[in-house]
C-alpha positions as CSV (number, residue, x, y, z in Angstrom):
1,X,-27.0,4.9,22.9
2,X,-27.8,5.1,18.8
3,X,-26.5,8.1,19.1
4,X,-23.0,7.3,20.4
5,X,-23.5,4.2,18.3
6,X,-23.7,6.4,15.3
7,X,-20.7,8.7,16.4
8,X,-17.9,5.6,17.1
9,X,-19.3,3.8,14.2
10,X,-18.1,7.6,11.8
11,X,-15.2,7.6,13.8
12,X,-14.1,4.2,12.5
13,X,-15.4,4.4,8.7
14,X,-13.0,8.1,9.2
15,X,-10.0,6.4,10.1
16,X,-10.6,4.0,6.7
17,X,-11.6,7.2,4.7
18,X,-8.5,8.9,5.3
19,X,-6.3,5.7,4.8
20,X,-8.1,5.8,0.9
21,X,-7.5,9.4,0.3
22,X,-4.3,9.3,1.1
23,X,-3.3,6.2,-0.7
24,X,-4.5,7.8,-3.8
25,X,-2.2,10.7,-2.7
26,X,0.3,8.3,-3.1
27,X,-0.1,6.9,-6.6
28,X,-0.6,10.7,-8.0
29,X,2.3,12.1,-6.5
30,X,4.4,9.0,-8.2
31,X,2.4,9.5,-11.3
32,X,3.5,13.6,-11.1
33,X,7.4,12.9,-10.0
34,X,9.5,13.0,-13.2
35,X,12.7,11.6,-12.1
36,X,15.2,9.1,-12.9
37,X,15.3,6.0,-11.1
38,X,18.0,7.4,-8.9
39,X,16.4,10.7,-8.0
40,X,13.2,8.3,-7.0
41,X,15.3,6.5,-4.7
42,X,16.7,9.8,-3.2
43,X,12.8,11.0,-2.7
44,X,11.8,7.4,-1.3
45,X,14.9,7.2,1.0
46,X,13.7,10.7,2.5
47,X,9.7,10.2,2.6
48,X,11.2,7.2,5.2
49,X,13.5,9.6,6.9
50,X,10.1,12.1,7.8
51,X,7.9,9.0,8.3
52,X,10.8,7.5,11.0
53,X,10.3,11.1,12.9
54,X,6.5,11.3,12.5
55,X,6.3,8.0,14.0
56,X,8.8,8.6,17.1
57,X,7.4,11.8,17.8
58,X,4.1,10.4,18.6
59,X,4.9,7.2,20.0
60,X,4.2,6.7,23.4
61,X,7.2,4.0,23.7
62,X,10.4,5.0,23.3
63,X,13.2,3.2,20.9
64,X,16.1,4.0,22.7
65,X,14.9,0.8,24.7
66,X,16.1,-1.0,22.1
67,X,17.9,-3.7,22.1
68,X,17.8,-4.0,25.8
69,X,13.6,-4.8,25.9
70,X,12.9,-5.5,21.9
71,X,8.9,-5.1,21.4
72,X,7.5,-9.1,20.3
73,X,6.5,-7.8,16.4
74,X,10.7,-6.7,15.6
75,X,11.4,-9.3,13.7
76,X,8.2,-8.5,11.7
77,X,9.0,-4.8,11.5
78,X,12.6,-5.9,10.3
79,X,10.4,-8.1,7.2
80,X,8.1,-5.3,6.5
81,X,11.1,-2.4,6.4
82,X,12.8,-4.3,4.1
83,X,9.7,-5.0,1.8
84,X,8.4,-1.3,2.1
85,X,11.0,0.5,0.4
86,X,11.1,-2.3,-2.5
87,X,7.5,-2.2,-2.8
88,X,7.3,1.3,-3.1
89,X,9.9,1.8,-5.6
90,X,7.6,-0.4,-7.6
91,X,4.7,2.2,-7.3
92,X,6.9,5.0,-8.5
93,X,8.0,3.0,-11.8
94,X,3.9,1.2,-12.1
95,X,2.2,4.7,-11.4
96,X,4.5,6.6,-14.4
97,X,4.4,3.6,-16.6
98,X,1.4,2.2,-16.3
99,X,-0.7,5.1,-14.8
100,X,-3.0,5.8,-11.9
101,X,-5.6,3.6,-12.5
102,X,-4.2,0.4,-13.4
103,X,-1.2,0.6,-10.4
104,X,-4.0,0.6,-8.3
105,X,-6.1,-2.5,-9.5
106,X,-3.0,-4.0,-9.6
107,X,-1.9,-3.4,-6.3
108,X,-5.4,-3.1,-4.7
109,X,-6.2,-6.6,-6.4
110,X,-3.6,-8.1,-3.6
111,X,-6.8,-8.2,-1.2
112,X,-6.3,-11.9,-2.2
113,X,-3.6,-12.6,-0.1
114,X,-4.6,-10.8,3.3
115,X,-8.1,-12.5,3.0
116,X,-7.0,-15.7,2.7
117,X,-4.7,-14.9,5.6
118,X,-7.2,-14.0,7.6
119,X,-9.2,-17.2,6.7
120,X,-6.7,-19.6,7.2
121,X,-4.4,-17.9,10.0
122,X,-7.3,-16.1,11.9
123,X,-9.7,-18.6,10.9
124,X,-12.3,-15.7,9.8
125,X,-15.4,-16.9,8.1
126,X,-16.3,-16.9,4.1
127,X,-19.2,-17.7,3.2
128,X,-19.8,-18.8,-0.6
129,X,-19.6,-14.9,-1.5
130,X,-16.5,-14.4,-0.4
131,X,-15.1,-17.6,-2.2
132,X,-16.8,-16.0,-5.7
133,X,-15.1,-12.9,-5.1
134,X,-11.4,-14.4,-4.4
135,X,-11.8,-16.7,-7.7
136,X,-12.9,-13.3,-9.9
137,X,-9.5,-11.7,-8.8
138,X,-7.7,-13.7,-11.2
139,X,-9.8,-12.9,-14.7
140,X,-9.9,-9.0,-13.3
141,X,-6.0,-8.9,-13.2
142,X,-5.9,-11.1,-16.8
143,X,-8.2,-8.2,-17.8
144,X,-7.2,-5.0,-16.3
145,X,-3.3,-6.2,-17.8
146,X,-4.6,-7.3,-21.3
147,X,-2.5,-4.9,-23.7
148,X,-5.5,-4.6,-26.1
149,X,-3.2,-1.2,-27.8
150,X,-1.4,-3.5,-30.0
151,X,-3.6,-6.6,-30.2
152,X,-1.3,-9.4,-28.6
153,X,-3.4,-10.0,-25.4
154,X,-2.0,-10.9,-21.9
155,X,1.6,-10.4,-21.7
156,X,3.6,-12.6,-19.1
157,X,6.6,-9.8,-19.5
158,X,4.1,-7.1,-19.6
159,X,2.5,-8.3,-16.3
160,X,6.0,-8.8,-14.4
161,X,5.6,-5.2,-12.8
162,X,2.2,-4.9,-11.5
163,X,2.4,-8.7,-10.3
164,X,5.4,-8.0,-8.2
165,X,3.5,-5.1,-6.9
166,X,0.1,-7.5,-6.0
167,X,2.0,-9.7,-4.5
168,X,4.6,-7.1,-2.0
169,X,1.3,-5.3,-1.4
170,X,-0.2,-8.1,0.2
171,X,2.4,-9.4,1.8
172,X,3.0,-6.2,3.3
173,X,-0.8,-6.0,4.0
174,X,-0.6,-9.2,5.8
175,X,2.1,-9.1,7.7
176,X,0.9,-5.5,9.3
177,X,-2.1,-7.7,10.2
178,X,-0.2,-10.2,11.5
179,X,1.3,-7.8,14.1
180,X,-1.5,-6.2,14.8
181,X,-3.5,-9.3,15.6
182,X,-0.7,-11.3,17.4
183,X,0.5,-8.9,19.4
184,X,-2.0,-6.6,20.8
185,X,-1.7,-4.0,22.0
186,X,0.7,-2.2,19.9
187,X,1.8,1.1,20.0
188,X,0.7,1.9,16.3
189,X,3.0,5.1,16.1
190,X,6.3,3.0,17.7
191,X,5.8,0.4,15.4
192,X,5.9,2.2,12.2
193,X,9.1,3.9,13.3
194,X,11.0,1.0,13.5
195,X,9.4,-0.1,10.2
196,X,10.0,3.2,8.4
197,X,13.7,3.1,9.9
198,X,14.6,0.3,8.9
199,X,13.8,1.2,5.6
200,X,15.4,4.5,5.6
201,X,18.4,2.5,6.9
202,X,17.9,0.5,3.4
203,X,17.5,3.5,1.3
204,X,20.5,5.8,2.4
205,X,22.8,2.4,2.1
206,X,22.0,2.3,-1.2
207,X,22.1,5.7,-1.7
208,X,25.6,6.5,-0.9
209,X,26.5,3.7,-2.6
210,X,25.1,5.4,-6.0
211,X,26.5,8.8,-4.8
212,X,30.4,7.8,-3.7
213,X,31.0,4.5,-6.0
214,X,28.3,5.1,-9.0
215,X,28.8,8.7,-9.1
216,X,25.1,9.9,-9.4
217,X,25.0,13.4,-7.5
218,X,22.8,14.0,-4.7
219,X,20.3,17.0,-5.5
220,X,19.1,18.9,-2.8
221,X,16.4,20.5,-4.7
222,X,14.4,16.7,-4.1
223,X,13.8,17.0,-0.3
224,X,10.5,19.2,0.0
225,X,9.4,16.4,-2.9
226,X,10.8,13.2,0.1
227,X,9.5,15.7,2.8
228,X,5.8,15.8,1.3
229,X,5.8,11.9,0.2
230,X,6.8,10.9,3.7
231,X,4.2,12.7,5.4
232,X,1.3,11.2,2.6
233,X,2.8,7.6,3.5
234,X,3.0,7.8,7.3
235,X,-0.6,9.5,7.4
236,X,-2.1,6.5,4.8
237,X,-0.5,3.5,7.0
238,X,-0.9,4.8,10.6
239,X,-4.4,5.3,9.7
240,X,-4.9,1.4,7.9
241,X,-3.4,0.7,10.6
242,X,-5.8,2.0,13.1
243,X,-8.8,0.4,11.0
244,X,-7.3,-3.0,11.2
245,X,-7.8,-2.5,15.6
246,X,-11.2,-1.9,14.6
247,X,-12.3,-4.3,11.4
248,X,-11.4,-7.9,10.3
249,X,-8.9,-8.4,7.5
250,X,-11.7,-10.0,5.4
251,X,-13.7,-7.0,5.7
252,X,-11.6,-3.9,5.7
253,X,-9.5,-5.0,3.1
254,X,-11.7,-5.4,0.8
255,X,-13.8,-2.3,1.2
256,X,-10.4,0.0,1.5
257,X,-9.3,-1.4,-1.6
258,X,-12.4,-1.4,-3.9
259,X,-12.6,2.7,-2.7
260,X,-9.0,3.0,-3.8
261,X,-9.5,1.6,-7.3
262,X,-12.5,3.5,-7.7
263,X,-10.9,6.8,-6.6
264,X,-7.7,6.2,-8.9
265,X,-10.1,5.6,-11.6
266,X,-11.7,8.5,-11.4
267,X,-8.8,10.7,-10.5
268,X,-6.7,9.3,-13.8
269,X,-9.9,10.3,-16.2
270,X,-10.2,13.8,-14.6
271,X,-6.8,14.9,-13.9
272,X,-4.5,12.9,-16.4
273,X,-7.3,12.2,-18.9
274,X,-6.2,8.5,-19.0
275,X,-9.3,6.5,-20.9
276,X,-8.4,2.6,-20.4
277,X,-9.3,0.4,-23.2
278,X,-12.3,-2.2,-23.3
279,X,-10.6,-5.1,-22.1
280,X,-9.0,-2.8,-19.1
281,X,-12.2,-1.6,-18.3
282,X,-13.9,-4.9,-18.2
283,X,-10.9,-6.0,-15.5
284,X,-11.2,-2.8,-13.7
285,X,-14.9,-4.1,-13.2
286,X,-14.7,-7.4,-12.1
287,X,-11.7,-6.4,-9.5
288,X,-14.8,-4.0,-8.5
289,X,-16.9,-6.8,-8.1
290,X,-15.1,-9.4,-6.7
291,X,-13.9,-6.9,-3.9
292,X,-18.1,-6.3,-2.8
293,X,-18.5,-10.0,-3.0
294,X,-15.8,-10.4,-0.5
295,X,-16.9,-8.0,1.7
296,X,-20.2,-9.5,1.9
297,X,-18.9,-12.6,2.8
C-alpha cells in the first residue's frame, strides 16, 4: 500500500513539475522572440492554431457536437479564450521589457486571486498562515516593481504592465478552476480546444485585419516560432490543469507558482545574466515567502 501510495503521490507532484517547466518555457521563449508587436501577434495567433489541434486530437469528446449538445463550462471557455490571447500578448511585451524574472513574480504573484477564490467560492480553509502570506503579496509586488535604476521608487505607470498581467493571470487561473470544480468531470483535452479556438478565432480576426486594411505583411518564416510556442502552452495548461483534479486551489497554486518564480530567477541570472537590484530582490523574496506561507495554510 506505501508503496503505491508513493507511486500516485509522484505521479501527481509529475503532472505539477511539468506544468512549472514548461511555464518557464514560456516566459524564455518570449524573452528570445525579437519581433515587432505584429509579428508577436502572428506567432501567438498560431501557438493557438497548434494548441486547438493538440487539444482535439486527444479529446475524447468531439466538437462537431457543437451547438446541438454545448458542454455546461462554454460560456466559461468563451471568457477564458478571450482573456488568453490578451494575457499572453502581455507576456511577450513583460518578458522582453521587463525580463524573465520579474514577468514571473509578477504574474506568479496573481496566486492572490485564485486563493481567495477558492476561500470564498469553495470555501477552502486558511488558517492564520495563509492570511500572512496573502497580506505579504502586496509589499512583494511594491518591491519586486520598485525602479531603484534611477532612484524614483514605485512607479504607478511603470507598474501598469505587470499589474494587468497579475490580474489576467489570476483571473484566468480562477476561472479554469472554476470549471474544473463546477463541472466535473471534464474532458481536460476538449475543453482547452474550445478555449484555444476561441482564441485563435480572436487572433486571425485581428490579424487579417493588420494584413488587408493596416498593411503589415504576413511572414511565413514565423510559423515553426507559433508551431513551437503552441505546443509549450498546450503542454503547460493541460498539465495545471490535470493538477487542479488532484490538489486544492489554495494549495497547488501556491506551490506551482513559488517553483516558477524560483526557476525564472535562476534561469534569467544563468542564461540572460539579468542581476535584479536590491529592492527587486528583497520583493522577489517576500513573493517567495508569502507563497510557502500560503501553502501551509
Amino acid at each position: 500500500m506505501r508503496v503505491v501510495f508513493l507511486f500516485n503521490f509522484a505521479a501527481i507532484m509529475f503532472d505539477a513539475a511539468l506544468s512549472i517547466l514548461f511555464s518557464v518555457s514560456i516566459l524564455v521563449f518570449f524573452r528570445l522572440l525579437k519581433t515587432g508587436s505584429a509579428s508577436t501577434l502572428q506567432v501567438i495567433t498560431t501557438n493557438y492554431l497548434v494548441a486547438f489541434f493538440l487539444g482535439w486530437s486527444t479529446s475524447k469528446g468531439k466538437l462537431e457536437h457543437f451547438p446541438a449538445a454545448w458542454p455546461e463550462w462554454t460560456g466559461i471557455a468563451i471568457i477564458l479564450g478571450m482573456m488568453f490571447i490578451g494575457t499572453f500578448f502581455l507576456f511577450a511585451l513583460s518578458s522582453r521589457k521587463a525580463g524573465v524574472a520579474l514577468t514571473a513574480v509578477a504574474s506568479r504573484m496573481s496566486v492572490l486571486i485564485p486563493v481567495a477564490g477558492g476561500i470564498l467560492i469553495f470555501h477552502e480553509q486558511a488558517g492564520l498562515g495563509r492570511w500572512i502570506g496573502l497580506a505579504i503579496v502586496f509589499p512583494a509586488f511594491y518591491y519586486t516593481l520598485y525602479n531603484n535604476d534611477n532612484g524614483i521608487g514605485f512607479s504607478l505607470r511603470q507598474a501598469a504592465l505587470p499589474l494587468a498581467l497579475l490580474l489576467g493571470t489570476g483571473m484566468n487561473d480562477l476561472l479554469m478552476n472554476l470549471a474544473i470544480r463546477k463541472h466535473t468531470p471534464v474532458d481536460i483535452s476538449l475543453m482547452l480546444a474550445a478555449i484555444f479556438g476561441i482564441a485563435f478565432i480572436i487572433g486571425s480576426t485581428i490579424m487579417l485585419y493588420n494584413t488587408f486594411v493596416a498593411r503589415q505583411p504576413f511572414n511565413p518564416g514565423l510559423i515553426p516560432a507559433g508551431v513551437l510556442l503552441g505546443t509549450i502552452n498546450y503542454a503547460s495548461t493541460y498539465f495545471l490543469l490535470r493538477s487542479m483534479t488532484q490538489f486544492d486551489a489554495s494549495v497547488l497554486f501556491p506551490v506551482v507558482n513559488a517553483s516558477i518564480v524560483v526557476l525564472a530567477a535562476l534561469t534569467d541570472f544563468v542564461f540572460f545574466r539579468h542581476q535584479p537590484g536590491k529592492h527587486q530582490l528583497v520583493g522577489m523574496v517576500l513573493a517567495v515567502i508569502s507563497i510557502i506561507l500560503i501553502t501551509g495554510g
